[in-house]
Backbone bond lengths (Angstrom), bond angles and torsions (degrees), N, CA, C in turn:
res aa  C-N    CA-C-N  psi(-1)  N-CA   C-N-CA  omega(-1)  CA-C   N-CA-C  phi
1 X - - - 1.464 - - 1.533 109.57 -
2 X 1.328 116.10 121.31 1.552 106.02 176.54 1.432 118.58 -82.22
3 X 1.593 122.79 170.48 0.831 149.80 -135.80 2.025 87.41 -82.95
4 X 1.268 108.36 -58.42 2.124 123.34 -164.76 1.527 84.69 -139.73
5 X 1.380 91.84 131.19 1.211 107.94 138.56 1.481 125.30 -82.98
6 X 0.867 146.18 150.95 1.429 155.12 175.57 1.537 138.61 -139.93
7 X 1.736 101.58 106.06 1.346 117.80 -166.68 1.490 104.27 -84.77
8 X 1.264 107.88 132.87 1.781 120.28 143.50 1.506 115.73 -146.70
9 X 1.348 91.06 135.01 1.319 137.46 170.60 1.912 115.33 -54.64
10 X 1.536 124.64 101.03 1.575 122.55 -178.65 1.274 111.10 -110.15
11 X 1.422 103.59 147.79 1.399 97.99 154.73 1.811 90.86 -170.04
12 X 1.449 98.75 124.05 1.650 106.46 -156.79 1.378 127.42 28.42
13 X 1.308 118.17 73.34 1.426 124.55 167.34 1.460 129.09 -133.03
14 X 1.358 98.77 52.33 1.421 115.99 169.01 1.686 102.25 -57.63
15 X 1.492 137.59 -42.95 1.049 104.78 -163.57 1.844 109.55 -104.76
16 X 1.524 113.33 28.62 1.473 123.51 177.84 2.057 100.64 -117.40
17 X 1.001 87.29 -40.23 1.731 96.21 -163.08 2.017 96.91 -42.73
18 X 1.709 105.01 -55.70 1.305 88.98 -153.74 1.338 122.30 -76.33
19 X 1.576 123.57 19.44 1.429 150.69 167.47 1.229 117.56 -96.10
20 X 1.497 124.56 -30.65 1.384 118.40 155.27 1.592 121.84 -68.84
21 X 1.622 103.14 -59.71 1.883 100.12 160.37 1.336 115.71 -32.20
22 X 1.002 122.77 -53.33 1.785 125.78 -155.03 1.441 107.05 -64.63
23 X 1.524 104.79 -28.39 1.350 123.47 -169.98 1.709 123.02 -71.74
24 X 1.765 88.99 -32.25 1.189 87.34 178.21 1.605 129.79 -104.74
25 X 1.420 100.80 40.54 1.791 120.00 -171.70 1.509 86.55 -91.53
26 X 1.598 92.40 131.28 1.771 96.80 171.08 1.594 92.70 115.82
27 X 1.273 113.19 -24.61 1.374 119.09 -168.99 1.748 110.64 -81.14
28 X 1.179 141.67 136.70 1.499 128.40 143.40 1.455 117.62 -72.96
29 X 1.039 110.61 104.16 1.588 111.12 -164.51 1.131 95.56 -154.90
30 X 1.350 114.59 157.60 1.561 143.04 174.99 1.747 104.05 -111.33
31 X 1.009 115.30 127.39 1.425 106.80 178.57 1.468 123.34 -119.65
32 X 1.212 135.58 130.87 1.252 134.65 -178.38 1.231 126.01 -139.12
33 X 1.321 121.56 131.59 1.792 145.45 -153.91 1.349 112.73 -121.37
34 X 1.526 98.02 97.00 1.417 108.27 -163.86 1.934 87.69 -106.21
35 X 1.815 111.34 101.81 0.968 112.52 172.77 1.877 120.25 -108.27
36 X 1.147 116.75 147.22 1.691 132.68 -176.89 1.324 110.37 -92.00
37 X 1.589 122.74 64.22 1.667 117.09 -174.65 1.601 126.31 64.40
38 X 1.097 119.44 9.00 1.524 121.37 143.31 1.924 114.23 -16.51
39 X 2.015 94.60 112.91 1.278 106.48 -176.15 1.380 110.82 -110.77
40 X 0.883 101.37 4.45 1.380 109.24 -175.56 1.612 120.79 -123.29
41 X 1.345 142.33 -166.91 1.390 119.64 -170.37 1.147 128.11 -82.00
42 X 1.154 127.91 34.03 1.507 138.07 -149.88 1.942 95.84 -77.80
43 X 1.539 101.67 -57.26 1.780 105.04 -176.15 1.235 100.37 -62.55
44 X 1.667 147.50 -60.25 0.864 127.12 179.89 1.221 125.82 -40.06
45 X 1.240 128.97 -56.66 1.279 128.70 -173.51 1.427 113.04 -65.08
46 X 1.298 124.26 -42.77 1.342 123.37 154.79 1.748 122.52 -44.81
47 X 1.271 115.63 -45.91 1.248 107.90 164.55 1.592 129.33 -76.53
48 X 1.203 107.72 -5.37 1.351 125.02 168.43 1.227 125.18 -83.66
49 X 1.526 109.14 -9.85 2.132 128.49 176.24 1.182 86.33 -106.76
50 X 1.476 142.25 7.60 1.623 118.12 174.13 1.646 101.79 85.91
51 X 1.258 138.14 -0.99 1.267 148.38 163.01 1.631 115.41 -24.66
52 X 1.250 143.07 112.86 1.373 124.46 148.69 1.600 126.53 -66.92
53 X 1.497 127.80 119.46 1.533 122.14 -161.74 1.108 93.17 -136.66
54 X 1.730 85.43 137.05 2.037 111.91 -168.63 1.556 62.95 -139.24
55 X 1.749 81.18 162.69 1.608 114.06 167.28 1.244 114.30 -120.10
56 X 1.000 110.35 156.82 1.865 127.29 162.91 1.399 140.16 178.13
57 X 1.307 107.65 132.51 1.294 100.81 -153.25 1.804 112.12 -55.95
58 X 1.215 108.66 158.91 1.171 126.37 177.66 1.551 123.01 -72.08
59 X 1.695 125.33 126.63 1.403 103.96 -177.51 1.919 92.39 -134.90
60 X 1.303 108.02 -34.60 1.465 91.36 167.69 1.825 76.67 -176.57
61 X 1.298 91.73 171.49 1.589 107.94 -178.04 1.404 125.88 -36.51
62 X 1.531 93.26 -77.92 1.611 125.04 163.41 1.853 114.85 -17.45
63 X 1.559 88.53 -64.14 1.518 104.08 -178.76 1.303 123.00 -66.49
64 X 1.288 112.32 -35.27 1.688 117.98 -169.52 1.715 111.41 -83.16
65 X 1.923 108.31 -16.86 1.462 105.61 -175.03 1.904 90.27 -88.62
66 X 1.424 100.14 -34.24 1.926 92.15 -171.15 1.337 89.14 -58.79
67 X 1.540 129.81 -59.25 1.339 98.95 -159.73 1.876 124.39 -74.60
68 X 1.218 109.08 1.99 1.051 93.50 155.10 1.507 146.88 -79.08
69 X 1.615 104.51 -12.31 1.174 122.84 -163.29 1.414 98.31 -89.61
70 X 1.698 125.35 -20.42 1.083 138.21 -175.88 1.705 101.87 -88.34
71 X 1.513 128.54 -20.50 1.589 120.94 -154.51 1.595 110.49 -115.83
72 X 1.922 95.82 -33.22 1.900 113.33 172.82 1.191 116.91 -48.21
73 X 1.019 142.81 159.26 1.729 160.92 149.39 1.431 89.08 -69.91
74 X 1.230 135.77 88.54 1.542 119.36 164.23 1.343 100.76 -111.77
75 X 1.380 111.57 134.94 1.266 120.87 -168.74 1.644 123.06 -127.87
76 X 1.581 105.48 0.76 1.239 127.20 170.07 1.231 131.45 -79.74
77 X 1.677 131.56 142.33 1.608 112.30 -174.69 1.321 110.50 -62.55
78 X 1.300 127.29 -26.19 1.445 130.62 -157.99 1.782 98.74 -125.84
79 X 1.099 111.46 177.41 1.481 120.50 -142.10 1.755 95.72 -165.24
80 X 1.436 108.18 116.80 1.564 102.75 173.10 1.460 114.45 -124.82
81 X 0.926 131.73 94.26 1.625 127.39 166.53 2.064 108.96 -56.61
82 X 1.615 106.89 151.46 0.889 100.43 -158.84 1.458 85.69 -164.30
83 X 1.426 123.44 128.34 1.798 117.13 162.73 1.358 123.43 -82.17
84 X 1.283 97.44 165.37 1.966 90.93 -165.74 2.088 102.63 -61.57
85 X 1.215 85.54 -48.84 1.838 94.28 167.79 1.186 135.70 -36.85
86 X 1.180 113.41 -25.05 1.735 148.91 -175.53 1.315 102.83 -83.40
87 X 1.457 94.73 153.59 1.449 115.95 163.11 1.898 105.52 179.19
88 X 1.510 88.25 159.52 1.659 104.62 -167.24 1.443 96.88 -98.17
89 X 1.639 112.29 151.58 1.469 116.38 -166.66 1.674 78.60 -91.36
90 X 1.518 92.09 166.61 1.851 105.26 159.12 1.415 123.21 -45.75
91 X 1.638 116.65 -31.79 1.655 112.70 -171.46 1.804 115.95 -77.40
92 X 1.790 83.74 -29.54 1.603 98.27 -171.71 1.918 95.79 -59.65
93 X 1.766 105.69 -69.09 1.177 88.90 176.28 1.177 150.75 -26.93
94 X 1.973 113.42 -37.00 0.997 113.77 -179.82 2.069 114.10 -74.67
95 X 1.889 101.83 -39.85 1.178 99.78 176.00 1.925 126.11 -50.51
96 X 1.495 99.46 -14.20 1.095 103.28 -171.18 1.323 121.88 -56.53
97 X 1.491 74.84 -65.16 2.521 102.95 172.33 0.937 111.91 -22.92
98 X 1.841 108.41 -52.66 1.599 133.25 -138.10 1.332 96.04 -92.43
99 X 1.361 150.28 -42.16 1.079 166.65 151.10 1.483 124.46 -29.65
100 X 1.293 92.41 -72.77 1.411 102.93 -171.88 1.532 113.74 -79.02
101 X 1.461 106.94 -15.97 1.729 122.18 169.47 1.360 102.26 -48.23
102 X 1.695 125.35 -40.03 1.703 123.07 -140.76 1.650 91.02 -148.22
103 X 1.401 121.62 42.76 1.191 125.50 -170.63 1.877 101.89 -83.06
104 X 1.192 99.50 138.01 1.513 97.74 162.35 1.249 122.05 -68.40
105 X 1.562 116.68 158.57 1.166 108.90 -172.13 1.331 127.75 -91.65
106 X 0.980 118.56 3.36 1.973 143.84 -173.37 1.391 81.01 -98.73
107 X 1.598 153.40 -50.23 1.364 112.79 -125.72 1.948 76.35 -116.25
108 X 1.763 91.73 130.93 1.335 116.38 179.12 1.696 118.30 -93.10
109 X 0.991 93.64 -17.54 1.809 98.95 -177.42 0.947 117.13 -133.85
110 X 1.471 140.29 171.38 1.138 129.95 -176.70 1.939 110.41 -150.65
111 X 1.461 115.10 106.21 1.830 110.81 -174.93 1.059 112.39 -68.01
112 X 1.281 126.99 141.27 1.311 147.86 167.64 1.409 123.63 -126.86
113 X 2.193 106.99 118.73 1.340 103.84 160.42 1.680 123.67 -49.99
114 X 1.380 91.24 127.03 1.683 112.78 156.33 1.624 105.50 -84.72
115 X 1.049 106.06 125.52 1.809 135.77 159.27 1.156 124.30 -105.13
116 X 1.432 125.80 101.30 1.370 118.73 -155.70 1.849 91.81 -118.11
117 X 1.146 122.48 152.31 1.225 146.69 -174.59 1.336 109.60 -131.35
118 X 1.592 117.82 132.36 1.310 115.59 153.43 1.643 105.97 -158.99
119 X 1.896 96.80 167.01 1.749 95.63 -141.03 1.656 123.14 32.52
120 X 1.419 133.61 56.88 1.347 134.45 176.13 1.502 111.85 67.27
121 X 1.699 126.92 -3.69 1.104 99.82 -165.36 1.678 93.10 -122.19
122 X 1.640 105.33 143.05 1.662 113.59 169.89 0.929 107.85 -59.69
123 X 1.486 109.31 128.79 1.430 107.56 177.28 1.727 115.32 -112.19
124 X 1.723 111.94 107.12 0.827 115.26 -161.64 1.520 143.13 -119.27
125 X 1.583 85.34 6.89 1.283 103.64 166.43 1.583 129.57 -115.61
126 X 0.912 132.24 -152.62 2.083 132.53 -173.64 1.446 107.88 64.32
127 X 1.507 124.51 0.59 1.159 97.00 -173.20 1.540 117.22 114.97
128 X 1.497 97.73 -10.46 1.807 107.91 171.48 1.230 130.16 -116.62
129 X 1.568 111.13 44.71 1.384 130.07 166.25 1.587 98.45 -159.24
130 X 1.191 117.77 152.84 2.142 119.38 -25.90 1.846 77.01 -84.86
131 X 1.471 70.02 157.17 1.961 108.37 -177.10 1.270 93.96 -139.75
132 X 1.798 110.57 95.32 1.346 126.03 171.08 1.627 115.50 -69.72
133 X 1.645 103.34 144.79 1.789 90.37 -165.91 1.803 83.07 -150.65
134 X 1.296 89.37 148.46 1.859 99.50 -171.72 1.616 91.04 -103.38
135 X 1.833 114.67 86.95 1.300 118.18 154.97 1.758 126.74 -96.59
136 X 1.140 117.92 2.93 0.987 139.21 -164.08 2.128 117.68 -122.31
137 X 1.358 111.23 113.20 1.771 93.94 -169.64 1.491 95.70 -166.63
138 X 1.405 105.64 165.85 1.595 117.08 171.25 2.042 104.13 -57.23
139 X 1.599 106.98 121.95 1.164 101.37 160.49 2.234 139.28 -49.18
140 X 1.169 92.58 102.00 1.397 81.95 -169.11 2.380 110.32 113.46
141 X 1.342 97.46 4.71 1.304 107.43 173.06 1.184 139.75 -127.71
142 X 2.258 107.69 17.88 0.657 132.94 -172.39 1.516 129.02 -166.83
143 X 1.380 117.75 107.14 1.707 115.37 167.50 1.172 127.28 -91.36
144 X 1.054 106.31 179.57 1.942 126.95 169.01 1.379 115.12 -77.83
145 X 1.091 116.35 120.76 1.613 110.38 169.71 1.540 118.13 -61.49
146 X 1.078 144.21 158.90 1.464 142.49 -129.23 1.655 80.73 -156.40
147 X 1.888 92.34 66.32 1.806 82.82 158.48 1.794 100.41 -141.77
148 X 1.027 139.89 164.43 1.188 141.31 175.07 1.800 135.60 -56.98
149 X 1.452 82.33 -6.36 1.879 109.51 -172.91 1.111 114.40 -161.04
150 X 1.455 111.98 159.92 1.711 102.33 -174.99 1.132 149.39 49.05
151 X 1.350 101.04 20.53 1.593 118.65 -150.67 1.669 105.65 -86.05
152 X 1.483 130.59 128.20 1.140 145.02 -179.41 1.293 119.19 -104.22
153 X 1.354 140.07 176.30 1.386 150.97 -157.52 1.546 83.75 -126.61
154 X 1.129 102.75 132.29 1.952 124.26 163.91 1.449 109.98 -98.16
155 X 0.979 127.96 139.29 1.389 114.90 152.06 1.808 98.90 -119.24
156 X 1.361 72.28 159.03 1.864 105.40 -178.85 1.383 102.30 -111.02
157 X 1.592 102.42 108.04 1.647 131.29 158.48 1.676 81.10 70.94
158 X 1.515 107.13 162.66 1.372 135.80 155.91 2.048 95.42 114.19
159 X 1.470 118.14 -154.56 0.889 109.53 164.25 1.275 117.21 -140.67
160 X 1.342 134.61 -176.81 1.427 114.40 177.90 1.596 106.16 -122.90
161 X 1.336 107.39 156.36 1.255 125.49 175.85 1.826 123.42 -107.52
162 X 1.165 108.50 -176.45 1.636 88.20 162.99 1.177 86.41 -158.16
163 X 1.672 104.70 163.66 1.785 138.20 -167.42 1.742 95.57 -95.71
164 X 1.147 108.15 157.55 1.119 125.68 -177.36 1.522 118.12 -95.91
165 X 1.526 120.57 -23.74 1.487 114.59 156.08 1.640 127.47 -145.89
166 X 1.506 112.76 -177.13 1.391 104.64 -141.21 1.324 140.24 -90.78
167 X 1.461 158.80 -155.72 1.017 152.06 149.12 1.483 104.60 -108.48
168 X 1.509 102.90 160.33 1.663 90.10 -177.68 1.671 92.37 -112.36
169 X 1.089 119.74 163.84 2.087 136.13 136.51 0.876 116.58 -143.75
170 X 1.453 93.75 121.29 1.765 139.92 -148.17 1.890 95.87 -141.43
171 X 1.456 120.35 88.21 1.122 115.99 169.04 1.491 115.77 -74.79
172 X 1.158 134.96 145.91 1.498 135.54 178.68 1.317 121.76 -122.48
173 X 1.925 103.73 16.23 1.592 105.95 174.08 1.268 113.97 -98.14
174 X 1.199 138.95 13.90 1.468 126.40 -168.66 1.287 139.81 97.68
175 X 1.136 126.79 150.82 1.370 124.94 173.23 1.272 112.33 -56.11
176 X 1.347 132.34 -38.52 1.135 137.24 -151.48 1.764 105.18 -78.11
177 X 1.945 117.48 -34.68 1.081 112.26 -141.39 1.741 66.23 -103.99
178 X 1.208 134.66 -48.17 1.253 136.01 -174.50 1.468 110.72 -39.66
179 X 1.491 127.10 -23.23 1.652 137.47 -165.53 1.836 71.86 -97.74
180 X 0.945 116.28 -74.17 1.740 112.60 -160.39 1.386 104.47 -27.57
181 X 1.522 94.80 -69.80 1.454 85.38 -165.38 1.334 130.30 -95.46
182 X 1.510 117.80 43.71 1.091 138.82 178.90 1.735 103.94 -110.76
183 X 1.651 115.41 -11.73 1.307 121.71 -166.41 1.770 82.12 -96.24
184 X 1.498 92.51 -40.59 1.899 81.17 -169.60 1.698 122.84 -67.95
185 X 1.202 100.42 -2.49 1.419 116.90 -164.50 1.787 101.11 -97.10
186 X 1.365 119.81 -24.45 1.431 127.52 -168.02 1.876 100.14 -99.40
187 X 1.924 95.97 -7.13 1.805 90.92 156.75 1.013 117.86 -119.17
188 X 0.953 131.49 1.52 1.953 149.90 120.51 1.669 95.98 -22.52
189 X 1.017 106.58 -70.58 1.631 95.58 -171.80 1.282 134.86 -50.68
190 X 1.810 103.77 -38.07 1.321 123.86 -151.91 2.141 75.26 -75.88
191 X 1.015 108.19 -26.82 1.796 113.58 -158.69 1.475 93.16 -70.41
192 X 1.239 107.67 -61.57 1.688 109.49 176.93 1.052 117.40 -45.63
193 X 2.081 121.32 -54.48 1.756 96.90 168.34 1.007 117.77 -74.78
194 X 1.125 154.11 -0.87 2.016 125.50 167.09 1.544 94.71 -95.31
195 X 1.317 121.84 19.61 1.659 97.06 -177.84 1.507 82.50 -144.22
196 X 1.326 130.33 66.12 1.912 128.35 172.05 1.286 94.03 -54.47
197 X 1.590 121.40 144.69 1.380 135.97 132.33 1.145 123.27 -89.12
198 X 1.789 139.59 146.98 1.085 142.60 106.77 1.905 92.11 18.86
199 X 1.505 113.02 120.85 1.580 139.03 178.07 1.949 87.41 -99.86
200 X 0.951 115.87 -171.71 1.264 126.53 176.69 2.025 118.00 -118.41
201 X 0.940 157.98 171.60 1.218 144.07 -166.80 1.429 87.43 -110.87
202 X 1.592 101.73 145.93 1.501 125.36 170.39 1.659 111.85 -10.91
203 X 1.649 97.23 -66.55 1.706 94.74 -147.68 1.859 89.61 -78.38
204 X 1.392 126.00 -6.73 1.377 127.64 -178.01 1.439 113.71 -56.50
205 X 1.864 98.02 -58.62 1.386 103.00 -176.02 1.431 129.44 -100.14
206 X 1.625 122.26 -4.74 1.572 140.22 -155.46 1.873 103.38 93.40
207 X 1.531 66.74 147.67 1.437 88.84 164.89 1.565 135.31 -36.61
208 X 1.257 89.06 -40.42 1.654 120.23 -154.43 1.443 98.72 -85.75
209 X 1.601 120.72 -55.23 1.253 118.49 -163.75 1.575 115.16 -70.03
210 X 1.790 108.49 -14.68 1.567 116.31 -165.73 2.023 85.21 -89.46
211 X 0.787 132.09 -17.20 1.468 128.68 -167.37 1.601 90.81 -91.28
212 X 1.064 101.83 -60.95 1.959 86.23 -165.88 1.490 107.73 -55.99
213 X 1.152 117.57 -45.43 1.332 123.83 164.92 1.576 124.03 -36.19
214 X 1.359 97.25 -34.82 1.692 101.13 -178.06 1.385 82.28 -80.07
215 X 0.997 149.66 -82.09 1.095 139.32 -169.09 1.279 136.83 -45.86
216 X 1.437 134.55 -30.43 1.089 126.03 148.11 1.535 133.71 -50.79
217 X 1.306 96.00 -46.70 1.761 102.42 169.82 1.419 131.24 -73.74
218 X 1.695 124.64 -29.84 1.181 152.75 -169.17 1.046 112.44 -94.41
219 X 1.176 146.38 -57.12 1.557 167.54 137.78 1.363 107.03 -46.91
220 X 1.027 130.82 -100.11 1.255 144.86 -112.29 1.899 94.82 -99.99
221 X 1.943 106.88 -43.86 1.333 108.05 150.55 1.656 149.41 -35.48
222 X 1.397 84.31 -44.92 1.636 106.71 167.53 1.216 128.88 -98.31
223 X 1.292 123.60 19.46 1.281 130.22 170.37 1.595 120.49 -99.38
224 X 1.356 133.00 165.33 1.528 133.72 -165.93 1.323 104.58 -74.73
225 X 1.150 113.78 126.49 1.491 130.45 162.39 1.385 133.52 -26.45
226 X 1.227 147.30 105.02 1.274 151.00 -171.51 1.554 108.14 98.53
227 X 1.826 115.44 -43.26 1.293 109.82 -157.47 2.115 99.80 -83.73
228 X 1.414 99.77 -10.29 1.692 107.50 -172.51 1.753 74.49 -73.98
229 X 0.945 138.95 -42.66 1.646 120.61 -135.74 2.182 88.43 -85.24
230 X 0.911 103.62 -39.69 1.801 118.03 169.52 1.361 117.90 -50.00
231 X 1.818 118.73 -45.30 1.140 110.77 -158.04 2.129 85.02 -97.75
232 X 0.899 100.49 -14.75 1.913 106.56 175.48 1.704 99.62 -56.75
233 X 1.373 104.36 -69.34 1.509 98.89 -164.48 1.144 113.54 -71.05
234 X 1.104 143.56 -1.03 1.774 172.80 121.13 1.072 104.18 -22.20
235 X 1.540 129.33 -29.35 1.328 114.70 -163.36 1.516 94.27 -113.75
236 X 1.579 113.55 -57.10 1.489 115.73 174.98 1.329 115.92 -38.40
237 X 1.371 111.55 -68.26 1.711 106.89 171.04 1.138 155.48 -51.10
238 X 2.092 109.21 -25.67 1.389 137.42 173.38 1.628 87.47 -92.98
239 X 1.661 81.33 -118.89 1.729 107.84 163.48 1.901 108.60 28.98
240 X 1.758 89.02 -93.23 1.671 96.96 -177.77 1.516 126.10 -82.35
241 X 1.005 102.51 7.44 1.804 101.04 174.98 1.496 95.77 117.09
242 X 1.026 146.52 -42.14 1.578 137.64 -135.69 1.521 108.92 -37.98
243 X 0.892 121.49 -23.87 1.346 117.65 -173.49 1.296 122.54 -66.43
244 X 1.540 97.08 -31.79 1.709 83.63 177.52 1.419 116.28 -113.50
245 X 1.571 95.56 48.62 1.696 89.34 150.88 1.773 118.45 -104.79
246 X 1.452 99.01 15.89 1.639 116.30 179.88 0.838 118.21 62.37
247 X 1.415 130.55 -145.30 1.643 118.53 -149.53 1.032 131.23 -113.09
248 X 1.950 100.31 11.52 1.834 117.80 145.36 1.132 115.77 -83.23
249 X 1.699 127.46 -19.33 1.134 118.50 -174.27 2.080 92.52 -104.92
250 X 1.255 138.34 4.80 1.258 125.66 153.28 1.724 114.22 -56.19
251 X 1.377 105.64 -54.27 2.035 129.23 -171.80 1.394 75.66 -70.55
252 X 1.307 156.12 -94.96 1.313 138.70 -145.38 1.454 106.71 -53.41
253 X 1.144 120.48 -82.98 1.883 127.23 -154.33 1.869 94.53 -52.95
254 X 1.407 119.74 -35.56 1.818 109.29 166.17 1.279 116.67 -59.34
255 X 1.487 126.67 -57.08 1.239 124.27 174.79 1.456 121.87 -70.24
256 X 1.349 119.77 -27.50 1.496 99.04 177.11 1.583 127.95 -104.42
257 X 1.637 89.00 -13.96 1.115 121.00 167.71 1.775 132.47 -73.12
258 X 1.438 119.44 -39.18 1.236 141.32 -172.55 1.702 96.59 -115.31
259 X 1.385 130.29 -94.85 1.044 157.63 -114.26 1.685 93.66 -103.77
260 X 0.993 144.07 -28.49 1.404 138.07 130.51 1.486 143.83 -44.03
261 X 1.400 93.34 -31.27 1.525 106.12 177.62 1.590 95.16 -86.91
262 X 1.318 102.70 -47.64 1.642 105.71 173.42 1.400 122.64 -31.64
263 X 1.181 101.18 -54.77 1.462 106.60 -169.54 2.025 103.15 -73.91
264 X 1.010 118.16 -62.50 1.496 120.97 165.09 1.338 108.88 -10.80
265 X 1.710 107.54 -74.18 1.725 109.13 -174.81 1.171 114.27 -64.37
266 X 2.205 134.49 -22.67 1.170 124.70 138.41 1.208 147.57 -33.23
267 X 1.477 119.64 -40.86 1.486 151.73 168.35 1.637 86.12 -47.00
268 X 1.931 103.60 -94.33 0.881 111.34 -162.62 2.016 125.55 -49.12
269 X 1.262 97.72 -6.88 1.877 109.44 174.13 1.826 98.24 -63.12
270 X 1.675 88.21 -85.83 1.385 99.64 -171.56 1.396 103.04 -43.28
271 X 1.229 159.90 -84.80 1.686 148.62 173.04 1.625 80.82 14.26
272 X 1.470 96.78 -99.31 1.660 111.88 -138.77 2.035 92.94 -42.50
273 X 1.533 124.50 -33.45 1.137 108.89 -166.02 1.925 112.80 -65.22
274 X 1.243 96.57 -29.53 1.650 105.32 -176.29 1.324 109.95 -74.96
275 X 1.711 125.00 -29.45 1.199 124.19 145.20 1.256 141.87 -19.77
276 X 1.343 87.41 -65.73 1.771 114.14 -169.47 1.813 103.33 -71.38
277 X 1.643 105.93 -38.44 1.430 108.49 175.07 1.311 123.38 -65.86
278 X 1.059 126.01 -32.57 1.341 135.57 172.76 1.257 110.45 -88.37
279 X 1.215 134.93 -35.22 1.619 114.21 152.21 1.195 121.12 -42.27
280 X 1.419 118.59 -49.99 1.630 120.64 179.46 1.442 111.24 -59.26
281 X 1.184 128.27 -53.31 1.183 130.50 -169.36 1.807 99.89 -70.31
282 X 0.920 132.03 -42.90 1.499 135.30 156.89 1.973 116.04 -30.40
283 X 1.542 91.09 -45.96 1.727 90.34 -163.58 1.781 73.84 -85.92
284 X 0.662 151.37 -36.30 1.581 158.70 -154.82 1.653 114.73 -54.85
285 X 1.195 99.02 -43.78 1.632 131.82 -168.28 1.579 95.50 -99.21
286 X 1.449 126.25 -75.44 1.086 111.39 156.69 1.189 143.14 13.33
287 X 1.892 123.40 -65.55 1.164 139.71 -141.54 1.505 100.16 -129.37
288 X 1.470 122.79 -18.74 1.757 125.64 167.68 1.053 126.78 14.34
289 X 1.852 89.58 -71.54 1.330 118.65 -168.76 1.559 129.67 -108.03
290 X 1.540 108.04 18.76 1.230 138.94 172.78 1.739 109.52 -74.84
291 X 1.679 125.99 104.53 1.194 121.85 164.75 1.619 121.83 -31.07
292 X 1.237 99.08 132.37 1.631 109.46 172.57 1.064 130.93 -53.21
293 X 1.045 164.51 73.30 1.492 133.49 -163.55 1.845 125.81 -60.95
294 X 1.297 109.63 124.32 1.182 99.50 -169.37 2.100 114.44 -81.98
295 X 1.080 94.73 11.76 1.898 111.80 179.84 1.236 111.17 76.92
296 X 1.662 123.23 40.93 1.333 107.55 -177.47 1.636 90.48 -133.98
């Protein structure tokens, strides 16, 4: 019986997958590749790391890892979610063994720095390091929250701990696919606000994730449209350092920082304008056949 099982989630990532596999040699792990119609070499190569691969269609993040956690043979005490983009450095691996060998028995989850990279460079300032994330937990003591964005792992009862080093995400498709699906992600959002879930309680998800959260929704929610998305990249870029992660971290902290949020509070403009038009045209139709008044 190995040590983790370990889920990731595909859908065309022939050129991310074989950097997450590679990553996890050294590991006792069971691995499984729960891919959504992958046309390209993604299963092979997954079946070529020793991968177990089921399919299913895709309905949003949240949903496709619960149902895997509900459909896998997992047979490990511990349980690792992992994105195809992802991968664990050598130390993490080793902390893993070492850890989870002599784990207490109360602590059900386990946080892990995210290290995110783009164009080759760590990007380590604005405010996006370390970004603790509960990928790591007792098999069977923890789901996905069931929201369209942002979606985190809960655990049920125990407590959580955290590892001492990091995971990386390191996309290797491009600017181009990184703009895509950064557009699809800003209607991901618009989905998440008219459809709020149930958040998870403090000690469920970390510390960390219930604070940004207060802040995204509390702050940053209730503030004026377009000018929140201005005074954001204002802050990442001045404020928190962004600047000196140079001139991969300029194209990052603008685009993910400014020009994402931008577009969101765009999204959400035009909404209210198609709203407002079709109300009018509603009271419009309405009133046809309503006498004129001639003002006397």
């Amino acid at each position: 019986m190995p040590l983790v099982d370990v889920i990731i989630l595909t859908h065309q990532e022939e050129l991310n997958l074989p950097h997450a596999l590679r990553s996890l040699n050294g590991l006792d792990c069971a691995i499984f590749i729960v891919d959504s119609g992958s046309t390209d070499q993604t299963v092979q190569i997954a079946e070529a790391g020793g991968a177990q691969v089921v399919t299913h269609e895709f309905e949003s993040q949240a949903r496709q890892l619960n149902w895997a956690l509900d459909t896998l043979p997992l047979t490990a005490k511990w349980t690792l979610r992992l994105d195809a983009d992802e991968h664990l450095t050598e130390d993490l691996v080793q902390e893993i063994g070492r850890v989870l060998s002599n784990a207490p028995a109360d602590v059900a989850g386990y946080l892990i720095k995210r290290r995110v990279y783009f164009w080759g460079r760590w990007i380590r300032f604005g405010g996006y390091y370390p970004i603790w994330l509960l990928r790591l937990w007792r098999t069977g003591k923890a789901r996905c929250e069931d929201t369209w964005m942002d979606e985190h792992m809960v655990v049920t009862g125990g407590s959580i701990g955290r590892l001492k080093h990091d995971f990386i995400d390191e996309n290797h498709k491009g600017l181009t696919f990184w703009i895509d699906k950064h557009n699809r992600y800003s209607d991901r959002e618009i989905m998440a606000i008219n459809a709020p879930s149930e958040q998870g309680a403090p000690q469920h998800v970390g510390d960390a994730v219930v604070r940004r959260r207060f802040l995204k929704h509390t702050i940053y929610g209730r503030s004026p449209l377009f000018l929140r998305a201005f005074a954001y990249g204002f802050l990442r870029y001045f404020i928190l350092l962004g600047f000196l992660d140079g001139q991969a971290g300029f194209v990052f902290h603008f685009l993910q920082g400014f020009w994402y949020r931008l577009i969101i509070d765009a999204k959400i403009y035009e909404r209210r304008i198609d709203q407002s038009s079709s109300s009018t045209a509603e009271l419009d139709t309405g009133n046809k056949n309503v006498p004129v008044s001639d003002g006397l």
